[in-house]
Phi, psi and omega in degrees: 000131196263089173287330182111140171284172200294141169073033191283313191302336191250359113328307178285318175285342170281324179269359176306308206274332173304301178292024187086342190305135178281304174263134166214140189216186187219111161240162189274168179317294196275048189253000178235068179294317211275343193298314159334274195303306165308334151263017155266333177283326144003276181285349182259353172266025187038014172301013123260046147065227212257348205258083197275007194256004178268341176292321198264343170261026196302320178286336177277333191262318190335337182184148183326294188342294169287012183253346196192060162346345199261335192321144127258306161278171169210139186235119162262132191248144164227137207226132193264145161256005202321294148187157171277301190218151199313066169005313201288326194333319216252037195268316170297347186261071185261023155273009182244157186251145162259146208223112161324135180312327185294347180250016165298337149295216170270164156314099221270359150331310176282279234298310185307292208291300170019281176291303207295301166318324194279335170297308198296315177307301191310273180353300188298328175251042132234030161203004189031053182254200173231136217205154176242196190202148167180130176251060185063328184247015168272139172319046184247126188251086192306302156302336174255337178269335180282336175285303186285307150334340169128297236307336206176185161248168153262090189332161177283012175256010171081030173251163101021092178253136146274150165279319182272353202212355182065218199287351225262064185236128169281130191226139139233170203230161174223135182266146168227153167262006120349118160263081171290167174279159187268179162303295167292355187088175168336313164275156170309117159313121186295150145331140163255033210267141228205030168270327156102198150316313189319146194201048194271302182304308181302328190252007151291312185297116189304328143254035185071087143230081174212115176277324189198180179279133172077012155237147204208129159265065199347278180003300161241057184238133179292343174267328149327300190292324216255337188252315203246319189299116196282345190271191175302112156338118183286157211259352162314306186255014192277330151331286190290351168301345172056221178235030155287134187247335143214116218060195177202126201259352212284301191316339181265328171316289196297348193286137193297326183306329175313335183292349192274338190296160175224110189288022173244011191255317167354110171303141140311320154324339188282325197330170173255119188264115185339308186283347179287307170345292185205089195283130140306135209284343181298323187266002173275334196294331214260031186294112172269204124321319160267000191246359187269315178323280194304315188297335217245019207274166177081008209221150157328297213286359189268334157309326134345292195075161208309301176329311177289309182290334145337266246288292136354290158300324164287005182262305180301346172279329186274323178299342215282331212054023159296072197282001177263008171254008169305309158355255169324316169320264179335342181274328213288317194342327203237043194279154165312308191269140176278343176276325147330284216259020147275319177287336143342301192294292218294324184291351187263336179293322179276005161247009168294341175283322180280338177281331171320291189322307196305314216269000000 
């Protein structure tokens, strides 16, 4: 059985924080029993919506094991993004699109896997073993290995909490065949959760999507609705959407534990790129394809594409009480893609009591 030289884990946690990681932790393969089954109860009420690729790897994210039989450990990373100033600030501006923090920066997709290979790199030659790498878009249930490895729990709205970073940490995993020491020793780690009483993050989401504490219902979540979901917005929740335009931060804002983040544990990479902060909502509507490409090349939000994020935006336009955005509205009507240029239709009907006013 290969343990690794002596003091390897605590090397490792050295050259980790050396590639930016804020957070690092070690749990054995199997250290997250329960998670498996909760994403199958998960996936079978059917609260994840359209994101039909969680369905279709379900065995594979249910446990290291079933995605890499060979894995023993898993070294869980956090990499902070924390925020500077208060995410809610621009709630009150709805002439402006609100952009979730995480995606105001670089991509934390390059920047996490980046470090996660040089770490990975590093390992293999002190200790020669065999490693996977994963960044979000691998079957990996990210959350639940980092909750077992130390970094934090999983809050009732089911993010990530830290005692040092709060809500605002990017995780990747690195599998390894390597028997590191774990966080917790030997045994599977009990759950840690430090929410209390507190019920702040629930009764924040503007569209109830907390069925309960620790259950979240994509469906009606505005980062669901505003990222993955490709159709027409159902119009129950297009009012509470305000003018967020990608993702949505309140649940994670509000959590008391955030006072705790220290913006000085920040990847530099996180930083907020000026135009992302606080875009006008005239100048997203008025978005070709290529021009959406040049604002977003580098940013989470470019996966997306031009169609969705319109499309967002004529919804924070019908929210806005703006009437100088009819204009631009009245071009989307007749946009090539029909779910643009429905939602359009629909934001100019809800500003049609101020074009009245106006005549």
């Amino acid at each position: 059985m290969n343990q690794g030289k002596p003091g390897l884990r605590e090397r490792l946690e050295a050259k980790a924080r050396e590639l930016g990681f804020a957070a690092f932790g070690v749990a054995r393969a199997d250290a997250a029993p329960k998670s498996g089954e909760r994403l199958r109860e998960w996936l079978a009420s059917g609260a994840h919506g359209e994101m039909m690729w969680m369905e279709e790897r379900a065995e594979h994210r249910a446990s290291p094991a079933g995605l890499w039989p060979d894995v023993r450990s898993v070294i869980s990373l956090g990499m902070s993004y924390a925020p500077a100033v208060d995410p809610l600030a621009l709630a009150a501006r709805p002439e402006i699109g609100r952009i979730s923090v995480y995606a105001q920066g670089s991509d934390y997709h390059d920047v996490v896997k980046k470090a996660l290979k040089a770490l990975a790199r590093w390992l293999v030659e002190e200790a020669g073993c065999e490693l996977k790498v994963f960044v979000d878009t691998a079957p990996v249930m990210e959350k639940p290995l980092a909750e077992a490895a130390g970094l934090g729990w999983q809050g009732k709205h089911t993010n990530l909490v830290s005692r040092s970073d709060g809500s605002w940490l990017f995780l990747g995993a690195i599998y390894t065949t390597l028997e590191l020491e774990p966080h917790f020793g030997a045994a599977p780690a009990p759950h840690r959760v430090h929410c209390g009483s507190c019920s702040a993050c629930l009764d924040a989401c503007p569209t109830g999507a907390f069925p309960a504490p620790f259950r979240l219902d994509a469906r009606r979540c505005i980062s669901y609705l505003t990222i993955e979901h490709k159709g027409p917005i159902p119009e129950e929740f297009r009012g509470a959407i305000g003018n967020r335009i990608y993702g949505c931060d309140d649940c994670l804002s509000v959590c008391p534990w955030n006072r705790f983040a220290d913006t000085a544990r920040r990847n530099r990479a996180f930083l907020p790129r000026a135009e992302l902060v606080a875009p006008e909502l005239s100048d997203i509507l008025a978005l070709d394809d290529a021009g959406f490409r040049r604002v977003f090349a580098g940013s989470p939000i470019k996966r997306i594409g031009r169609n969705r994020m319109v499309r967002n935006a004529a919804i924070a336009a019908g929210n806005s009480g703006r009437a100088e955005l009819a204009p631009v509205l009245e071009r989307l009507t007749a946009d090539e893609d029909p779910v643009v240029a429905e939602a359009a239709r629909w934001a100019l009907a809800r500003l049609q009591p101020l074009l009245s006013a106006e005549v």
